[in-house]
C-alpha positions as CSV (number, residue, x, y, z in Angstrom):
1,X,168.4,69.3,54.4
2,X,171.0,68.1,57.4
3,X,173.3,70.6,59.0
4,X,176.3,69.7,61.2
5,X,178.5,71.9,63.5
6,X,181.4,70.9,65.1
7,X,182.6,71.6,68.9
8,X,184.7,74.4,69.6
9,X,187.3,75.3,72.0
10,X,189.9,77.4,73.1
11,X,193.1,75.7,73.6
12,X,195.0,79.4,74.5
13,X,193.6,82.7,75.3
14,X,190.9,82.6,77.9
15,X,189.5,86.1,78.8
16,X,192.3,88.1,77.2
17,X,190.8,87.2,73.2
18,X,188.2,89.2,74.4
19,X,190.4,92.2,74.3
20,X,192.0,94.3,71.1
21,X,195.0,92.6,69.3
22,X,195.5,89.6,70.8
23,X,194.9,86.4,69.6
24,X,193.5,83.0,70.9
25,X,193.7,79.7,69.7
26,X,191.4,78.0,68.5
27,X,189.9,74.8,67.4
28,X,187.0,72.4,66.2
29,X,186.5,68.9,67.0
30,X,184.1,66.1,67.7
31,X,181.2,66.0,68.5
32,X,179.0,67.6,66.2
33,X,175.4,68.8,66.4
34,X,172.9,67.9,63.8
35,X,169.7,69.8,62.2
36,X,167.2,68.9,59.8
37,X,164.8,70.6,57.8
38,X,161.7,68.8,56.7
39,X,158.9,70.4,54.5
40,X,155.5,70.5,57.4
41,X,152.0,71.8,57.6
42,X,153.5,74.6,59.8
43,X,156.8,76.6,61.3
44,X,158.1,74.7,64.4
45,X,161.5,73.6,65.8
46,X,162.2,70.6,67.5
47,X,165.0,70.8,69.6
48,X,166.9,68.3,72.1
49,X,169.5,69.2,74.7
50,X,170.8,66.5,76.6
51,X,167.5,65.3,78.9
52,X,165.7,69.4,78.1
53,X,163.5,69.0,75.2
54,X,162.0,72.1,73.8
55,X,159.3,72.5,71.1
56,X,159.1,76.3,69.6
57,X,156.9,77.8,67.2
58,X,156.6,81.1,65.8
59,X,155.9,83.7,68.3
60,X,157.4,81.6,71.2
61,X,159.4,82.0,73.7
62,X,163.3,81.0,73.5
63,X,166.4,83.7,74.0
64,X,168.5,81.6,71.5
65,X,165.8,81.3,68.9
66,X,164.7,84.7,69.3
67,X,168.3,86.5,69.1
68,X,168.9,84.6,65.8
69,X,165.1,85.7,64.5
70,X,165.9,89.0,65.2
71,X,169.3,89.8,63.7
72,X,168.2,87.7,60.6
73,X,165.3,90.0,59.9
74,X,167.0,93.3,60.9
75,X,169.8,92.4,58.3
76,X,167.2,90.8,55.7
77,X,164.0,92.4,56.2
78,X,162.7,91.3,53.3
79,X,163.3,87.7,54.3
80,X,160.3,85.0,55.1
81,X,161.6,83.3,58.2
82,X,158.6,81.2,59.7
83,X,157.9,79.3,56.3
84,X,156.0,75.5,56.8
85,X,159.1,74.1,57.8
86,X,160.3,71.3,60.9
87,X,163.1,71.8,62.3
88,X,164.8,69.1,64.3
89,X,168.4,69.9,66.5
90,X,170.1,67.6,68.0
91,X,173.0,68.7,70.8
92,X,172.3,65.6,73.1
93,X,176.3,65.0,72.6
94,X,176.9,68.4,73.9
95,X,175.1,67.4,77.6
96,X,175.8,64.7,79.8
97,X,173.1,62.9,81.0
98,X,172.4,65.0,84.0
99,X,171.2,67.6,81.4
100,X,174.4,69.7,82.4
101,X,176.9,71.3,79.6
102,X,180.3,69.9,78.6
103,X,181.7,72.8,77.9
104,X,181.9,72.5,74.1
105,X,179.9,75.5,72.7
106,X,176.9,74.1,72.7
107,X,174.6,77.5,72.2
108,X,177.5,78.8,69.4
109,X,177.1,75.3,67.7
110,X,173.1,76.3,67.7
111,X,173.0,79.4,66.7
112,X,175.4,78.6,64.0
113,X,172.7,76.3,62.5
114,X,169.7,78.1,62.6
115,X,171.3,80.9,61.1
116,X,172.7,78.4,58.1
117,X,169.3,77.4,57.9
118,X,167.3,80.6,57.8
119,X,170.1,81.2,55.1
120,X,169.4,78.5,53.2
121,X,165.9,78.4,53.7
122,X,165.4,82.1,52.6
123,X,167.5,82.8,49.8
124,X,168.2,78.5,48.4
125,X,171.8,79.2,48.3
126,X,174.6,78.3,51.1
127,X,176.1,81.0,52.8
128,X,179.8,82.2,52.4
129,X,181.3,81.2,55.7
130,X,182.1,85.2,55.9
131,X,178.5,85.4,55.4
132,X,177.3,83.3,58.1
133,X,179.9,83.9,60.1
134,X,179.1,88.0,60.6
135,X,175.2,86.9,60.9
136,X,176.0,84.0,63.4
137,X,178.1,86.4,65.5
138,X,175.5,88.8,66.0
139,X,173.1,86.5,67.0
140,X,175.1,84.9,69.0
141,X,176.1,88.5,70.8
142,X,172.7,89.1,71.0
143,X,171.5,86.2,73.1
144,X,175.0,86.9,75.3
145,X,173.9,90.3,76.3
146,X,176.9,91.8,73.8
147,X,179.3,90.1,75.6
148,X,181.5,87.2,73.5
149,X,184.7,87.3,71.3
150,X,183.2,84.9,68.9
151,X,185.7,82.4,69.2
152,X,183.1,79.8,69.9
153,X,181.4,80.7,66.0
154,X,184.5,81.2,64.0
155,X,186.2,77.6,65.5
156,X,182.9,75.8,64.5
157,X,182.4,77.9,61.0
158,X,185.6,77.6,59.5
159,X,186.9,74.4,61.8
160,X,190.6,73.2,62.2
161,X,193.3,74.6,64.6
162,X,193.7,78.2,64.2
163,X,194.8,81.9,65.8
164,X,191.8,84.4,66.1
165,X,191.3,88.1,67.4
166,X,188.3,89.2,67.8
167,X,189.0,93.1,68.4
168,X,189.2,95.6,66.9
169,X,187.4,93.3,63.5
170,X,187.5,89.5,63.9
171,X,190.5,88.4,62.4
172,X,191.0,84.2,61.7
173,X,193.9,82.9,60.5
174,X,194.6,80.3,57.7
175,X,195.0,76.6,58.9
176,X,197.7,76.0,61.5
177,X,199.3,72.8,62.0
178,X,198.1,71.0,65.0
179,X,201.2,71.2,67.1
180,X,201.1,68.2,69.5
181,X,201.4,64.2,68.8
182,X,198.3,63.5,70.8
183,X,195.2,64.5,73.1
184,X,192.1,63.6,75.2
185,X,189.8,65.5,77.0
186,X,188.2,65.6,80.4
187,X,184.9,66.8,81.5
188,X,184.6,68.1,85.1
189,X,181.4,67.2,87.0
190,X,180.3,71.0,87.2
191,X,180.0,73.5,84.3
192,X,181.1,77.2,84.6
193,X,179.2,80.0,83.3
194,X,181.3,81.6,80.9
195,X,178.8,85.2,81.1
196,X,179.4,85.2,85.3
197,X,183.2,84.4,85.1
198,X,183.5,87.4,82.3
199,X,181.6,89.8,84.6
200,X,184.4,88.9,87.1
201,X,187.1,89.4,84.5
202,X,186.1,92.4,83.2
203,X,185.3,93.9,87.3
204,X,189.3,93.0,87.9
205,X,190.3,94.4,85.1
206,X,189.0,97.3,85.8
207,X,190.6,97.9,89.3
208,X,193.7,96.1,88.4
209,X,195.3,97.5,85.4
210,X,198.9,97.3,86.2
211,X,199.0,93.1,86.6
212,X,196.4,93.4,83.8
213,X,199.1,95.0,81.2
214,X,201.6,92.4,82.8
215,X,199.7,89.3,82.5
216,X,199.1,90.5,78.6
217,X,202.3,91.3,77.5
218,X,203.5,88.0,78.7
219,X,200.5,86.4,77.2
220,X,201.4,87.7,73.8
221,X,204.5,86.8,74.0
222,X,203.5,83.1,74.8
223,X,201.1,82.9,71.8
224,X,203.5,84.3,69.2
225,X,206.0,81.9,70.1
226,X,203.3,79.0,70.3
227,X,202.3,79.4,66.4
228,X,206.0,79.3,65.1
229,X,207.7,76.1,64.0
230,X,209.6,74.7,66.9
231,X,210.0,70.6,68.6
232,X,207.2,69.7,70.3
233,X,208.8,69.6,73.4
234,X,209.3,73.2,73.1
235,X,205.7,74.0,72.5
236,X,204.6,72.1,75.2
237,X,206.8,74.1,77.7
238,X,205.3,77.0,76.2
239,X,201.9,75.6,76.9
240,X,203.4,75.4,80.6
241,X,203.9,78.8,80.5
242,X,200.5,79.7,79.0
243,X,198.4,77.0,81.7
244,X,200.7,79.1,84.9
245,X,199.5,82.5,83.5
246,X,195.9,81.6,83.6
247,X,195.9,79.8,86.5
248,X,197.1,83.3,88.0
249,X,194.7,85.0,86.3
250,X,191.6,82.5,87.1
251,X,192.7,83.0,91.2
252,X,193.3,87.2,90.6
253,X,189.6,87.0,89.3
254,X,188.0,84.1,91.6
255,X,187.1,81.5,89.2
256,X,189.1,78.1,89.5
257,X,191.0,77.2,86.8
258,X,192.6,74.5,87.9
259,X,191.7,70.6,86.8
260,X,193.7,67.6,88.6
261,X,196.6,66.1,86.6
262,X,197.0,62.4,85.9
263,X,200.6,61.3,86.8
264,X,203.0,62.4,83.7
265,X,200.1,64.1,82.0
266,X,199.9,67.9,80.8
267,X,196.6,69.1,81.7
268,X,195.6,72.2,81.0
269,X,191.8,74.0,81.2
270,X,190.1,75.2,78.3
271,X,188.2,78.2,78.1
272,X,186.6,79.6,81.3
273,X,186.5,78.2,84.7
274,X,188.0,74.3,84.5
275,X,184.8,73.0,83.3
276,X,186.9,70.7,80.3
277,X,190.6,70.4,79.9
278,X,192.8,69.0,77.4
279,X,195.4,66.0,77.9
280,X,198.5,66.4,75.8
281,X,201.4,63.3,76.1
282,X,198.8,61.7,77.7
283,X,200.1,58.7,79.6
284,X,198.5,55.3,79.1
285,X,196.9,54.4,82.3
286,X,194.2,57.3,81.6
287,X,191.1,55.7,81.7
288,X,188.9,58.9,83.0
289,X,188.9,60.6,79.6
290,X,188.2,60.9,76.0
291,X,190.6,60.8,72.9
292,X,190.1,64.4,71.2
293,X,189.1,63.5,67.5
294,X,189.9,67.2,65.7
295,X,187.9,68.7,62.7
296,X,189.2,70.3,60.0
297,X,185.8,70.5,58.5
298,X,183.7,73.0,60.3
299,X,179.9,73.1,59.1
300,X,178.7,70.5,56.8
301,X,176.3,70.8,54.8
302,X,174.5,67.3,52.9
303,X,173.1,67.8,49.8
304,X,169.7,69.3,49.0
């Protein structure tokens, strides 16, 4: 059995799709993580990311691994996880070679296929992508200390370009049309911890309620407009408008936001901190980056 999970990312909505009734967009795109399942004389997973390798057996030690252990047998207790079974994941594409994320979900992408393959491996039947989403987003909660809009799961899941909320019930939309003529990425040399710039969100918030309600209403406001039919041009002034907001928001809460433009380029960060950003209109002389290939796939699954 092969599994494979796209990347995820959040092209609109950083820190505010945590909160009730508002939406983020989202989307899927290369690369993809692979798993495969291999009939062995024992339970043990195999497990490469970017220059860490890790080797896990039953009864080890591994927060990810565990999380998704736990919330599979709480919600299947009759379930035989650790049956003689190898499992190999790749996420190398997810690192750089320094060993250091790139910002593309890398521990949703995981979580996403051990819990397909528990699934699978338990009950010899595919999950629903309801199914595995609801399992996957517990798990994936769990190993975040509760914190996480789940985003991150449902772009990888159900893949494409879409608008999710996550409170007060995780709500994803149908398909949207991907808005823009073109895009590349850029990876910055240091990753940002989503958890530590959340725990900053959240202790502004807290203290700040007044720009809070300000920078959400507008935020709304922004988004709505972004999903309708309009010129391209027009939804790239919204993005603008979107990129200002949460460049505001990233110095109210002290986490950078801001990634260096290329002359006649939109640039725009993605997600928490300014750890990956997104090129749209991108000019030709870019030679730093890489062109965004979208999914519109989400999990695959080969045959059995």
């Amino acid at each position: 059995m092969t599994i494979s999970v796209p990347a995820n990312l959040l092209l609109a909505g950083e820190y505010l799709i945590l909160e009730p009734h508002v939406r983020g967009l989202i989307f899927s795109c290369e690369p993809r993580i692979f798993l495969t399942c291999k009939p062995a004389e024992s339970f043990c997973i195999e497990s490469d990311m970017g220059n860490q390798k890790i080797h896990y057996q039953q009864g080890g030690s591994n927060k990810l691994f565990n999380a998704v252990e736990k919330v599979f047998s709480q919600k299947y207790p009759a379930a035989e996880i650790f049956k003689p079974w190898k499992i190999t994941i790749n996420s190398s594409a997810f690192f750089k070679k320094s060993g250091e994320k790139k910002g593309f979900g890398s521990s949703a992408a995981v979580t996403i296929s051990y819990c397909a393959c528990l699934f699978r491996l338990c009950f010899n039947r595919q999950p629903e992508n309801n199914e595995l989403f609801q399992l996957s987003l517990e798990a994936h909660r769990l190993f975040q200390d509760g914190r996480g809009s789940g985003y991150d799961i449902a772009a990888s899941i159900y893949g494409g370009f879409r608008a999710y909320q996550s409170l007060p019930v995780p709500k994803i939309s149908e398909p949207i049309s991907w808005p823009f003529h073109s895009a590349k990425l850029r990876i910055a040399e240091k990753p940002v911890s989503t958890p530590e710039a959340v725990k900053k969100y959240e202790l502004w918030k807290s203290t700040h309620q007044t720009d809070f309600q300000i920078i959400k209403t507008r935020y709304k406001a922004l988004v709505n407009s972004l999903c309708e039919p309009i010129h391209v041009n027009e939804k790239l002034g919204i993005m603008q408008k979107i990129k200002e907001l949460f460049l505001q928001l990233g110095d109210a809460i002290g986490v950078d936001s801001y990634f260096p433009e290329d002359k006649g380029d939109f640039c725009k960060s993605l997600g928490a901190g300014n750890e990956i950003a997104i090129l749209l209109n991108h000019s030709s002389h870019t030679n730093t980056t890489d062109d965004l290939i979208m999914d519109t796939k989400g999990i695959q699954w080969n045959a059995w």
